[in-house]
N, C-alpha and C positions, 0 to 999 in steps of 0.2 A: 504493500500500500504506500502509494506514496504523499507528501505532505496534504498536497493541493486536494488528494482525494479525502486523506483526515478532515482537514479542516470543511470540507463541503458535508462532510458528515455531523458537525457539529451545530446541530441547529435544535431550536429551543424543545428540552425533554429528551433530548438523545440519550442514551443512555450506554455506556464503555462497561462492559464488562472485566472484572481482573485476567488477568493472562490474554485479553484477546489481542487479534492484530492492532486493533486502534489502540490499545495500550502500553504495545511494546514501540509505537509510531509515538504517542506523548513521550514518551521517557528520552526519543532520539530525539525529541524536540527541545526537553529542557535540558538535556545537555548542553545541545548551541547554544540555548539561552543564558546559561552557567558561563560558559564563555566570553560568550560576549559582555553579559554585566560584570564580571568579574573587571574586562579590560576598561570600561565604564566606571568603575567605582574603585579602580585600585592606584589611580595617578591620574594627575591634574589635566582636565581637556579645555578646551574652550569651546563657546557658546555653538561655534560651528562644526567642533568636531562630535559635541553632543548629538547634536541635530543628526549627523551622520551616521553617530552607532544607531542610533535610535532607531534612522532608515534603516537600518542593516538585521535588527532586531524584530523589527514588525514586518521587513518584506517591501515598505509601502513608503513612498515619500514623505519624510516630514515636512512639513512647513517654514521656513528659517524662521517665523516668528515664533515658535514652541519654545522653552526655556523648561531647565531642570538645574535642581541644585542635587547631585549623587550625595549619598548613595540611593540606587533604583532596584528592585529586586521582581524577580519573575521569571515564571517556572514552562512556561512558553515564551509568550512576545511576538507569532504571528497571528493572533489572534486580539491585539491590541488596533485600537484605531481612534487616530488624535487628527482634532479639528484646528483651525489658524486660532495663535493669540492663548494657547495653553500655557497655563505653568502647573508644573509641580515639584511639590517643596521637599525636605530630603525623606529618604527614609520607607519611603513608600512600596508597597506591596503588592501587586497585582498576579490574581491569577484567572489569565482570560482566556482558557480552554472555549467557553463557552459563549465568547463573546464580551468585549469592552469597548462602548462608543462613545465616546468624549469627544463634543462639539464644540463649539470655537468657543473663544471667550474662559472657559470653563479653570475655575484657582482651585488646586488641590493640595491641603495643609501636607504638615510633617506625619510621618508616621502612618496614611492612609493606609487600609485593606479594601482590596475591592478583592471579590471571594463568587467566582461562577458555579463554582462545582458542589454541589451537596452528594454527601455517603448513601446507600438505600436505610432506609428505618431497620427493616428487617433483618435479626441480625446475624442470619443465614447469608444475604446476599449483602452484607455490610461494604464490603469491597467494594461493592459496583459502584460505578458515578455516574449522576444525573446533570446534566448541562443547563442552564439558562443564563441568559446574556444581562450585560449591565446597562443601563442607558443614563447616560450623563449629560441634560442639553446642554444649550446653551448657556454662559454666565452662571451657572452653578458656581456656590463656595461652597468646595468640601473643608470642615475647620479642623485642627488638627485628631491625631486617633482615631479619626469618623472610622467605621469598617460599613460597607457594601453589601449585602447577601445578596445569592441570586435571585437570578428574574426582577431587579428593583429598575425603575426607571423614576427618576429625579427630575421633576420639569422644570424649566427655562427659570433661571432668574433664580430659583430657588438657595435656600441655604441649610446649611447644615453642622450645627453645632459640634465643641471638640466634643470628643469621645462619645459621642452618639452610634449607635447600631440602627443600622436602617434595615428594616425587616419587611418593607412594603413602600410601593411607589410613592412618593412626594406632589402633589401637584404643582402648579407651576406658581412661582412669585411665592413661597413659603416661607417660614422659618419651622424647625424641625428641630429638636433635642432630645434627648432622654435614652435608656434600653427600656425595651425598644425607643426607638424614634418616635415620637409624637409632632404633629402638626402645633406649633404652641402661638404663631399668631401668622398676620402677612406679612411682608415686606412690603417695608417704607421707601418712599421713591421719592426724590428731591421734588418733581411734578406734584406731589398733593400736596405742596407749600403751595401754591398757584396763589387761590381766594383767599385762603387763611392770611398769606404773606401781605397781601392786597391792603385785605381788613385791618389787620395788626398797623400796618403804616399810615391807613390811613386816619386809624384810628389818635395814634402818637406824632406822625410822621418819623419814628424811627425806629430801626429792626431790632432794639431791645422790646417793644413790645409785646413782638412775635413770640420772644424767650419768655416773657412776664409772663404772654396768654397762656403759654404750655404749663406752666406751674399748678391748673388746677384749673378744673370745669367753670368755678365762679369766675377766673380769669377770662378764660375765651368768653363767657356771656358779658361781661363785663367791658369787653375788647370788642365785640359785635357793636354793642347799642353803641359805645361810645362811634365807630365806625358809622353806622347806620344814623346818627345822629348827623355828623358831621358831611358825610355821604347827601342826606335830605336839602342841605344847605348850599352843597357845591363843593364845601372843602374835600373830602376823597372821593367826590362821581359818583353818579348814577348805580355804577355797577358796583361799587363799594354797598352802598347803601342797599339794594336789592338784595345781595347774596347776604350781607348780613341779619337783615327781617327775615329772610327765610329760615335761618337758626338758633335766631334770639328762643321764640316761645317754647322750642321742642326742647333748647336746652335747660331753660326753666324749669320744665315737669321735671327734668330729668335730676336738680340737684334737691 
């Protein structure tokens, strides 16, 4: 069997049997891979010669803008696949039997696991291994320690706290923590300053208000009317004054 035939066998749920062809074919693969990380992690390269083992390591062109701080470890490497504008930070561990997609944009802490392969339960056929691939979009931060299980896919934007274990897909624009991993709110986007920042200025005319309003729900209502006030008059416009009557009374009920 040869590689190209392995790795087309590797798709989601495959399942390798101990002693079969397909797994005396991994073992001749993580050898190379021993190899190669070994000459990757055991003396000083430059950003470009990174880039190169990497190519050499996955098969597949890297990107010159991908960046790694070694050491890199991983028991394959042609089953890894890295988007423009990656980093990943030292230490990290990958084993992408089963598939690893890491799309552009995407910061991977120190000390990463990303982990394709699961044992069978049964502890008769314990040896065997079950495949599922990883999906990493876009702008993903994996924070340091994160570990991966298989079959998880992480959406766009999303983040992921240190030492967090991800046990199920992320949706997108998250934040995520815990073992397992938990959903623990969204991700803040400089754009939902937009209105608030608006308000806030026009309410002071200066962006310590913006800080004031966050200190506390009586703040932002506080921060509204004065805006809304001001707003009615001319001094912060129309659109000051509209968006802030729209969430002066809701936030009233609310304190």
């Amino acid at each position: 069997m040869t590689c190209e035939e392995y790795l087309s066998n590797m798709k989601p749920g495959y399942i390798v049997d101990a002693g079969s062809e397909d797994h005396l074919v991994m073992h001749e693969l993580s050898q190379r891979a021993l190899k190669i990380t070994m000459e990757l992690n055991n003396k000083y390269h430059t950003k470009e010669e990174i880039v190169q083992l990497m190519s050499e390591l996955t098969g597949q062109k890297i990107d010159e803008s991908f960046g790694m701080f070694p050491p890199f470890y991983t028991d394959c490497g042609r089953n890894i696949h890295i988007g423009k504008n990656v980093f990943i930070n030292a230490g990290c561990k990958f084993q992408d039997q089963g598939g690893i997609y890491i799309e552009d944009g995407v910061l991977i802490g120190h000390h990463a696991v990303l982990a394709t392969i699961n044992h069978m339960e049964d502890p008769e056929q314990r040896a065997g291994m079950l495949f599922q691939p990883i999906h990493i979009e876009k702008n993903v931060w994996l924070g340091a320690n994160v570990t991966v299980l298989p079959g998880v896919t992480i959406g766009e934007g999303s983040i992921i706290a240190a030492g967090a274990v991800v046990t199920k897909d992320v949706p997108a624009n998250m934040i995520a923590a815990g073992v397992p991993a938990k959903v623990i709110r969204k991700v803040k986007k400089d754009t939902e300053k937009g209105d608030i920042y608006m308000i806030a200025t026009a309410a002071e005319n200066d962006e310590s208000a913006f800080e004031k309003a966050c200190n506390g729900l009586q703040g932002w209502v506080d921060c509204f009317e004065k805006a809304s006030l001001k707003g009615m008059v001319g001094g912060g416009g129309i659109d000051a004054a509209n968006t802030a009557a729209d969430h002066v009374d809701a936030m009233k009920k609310s304190i």
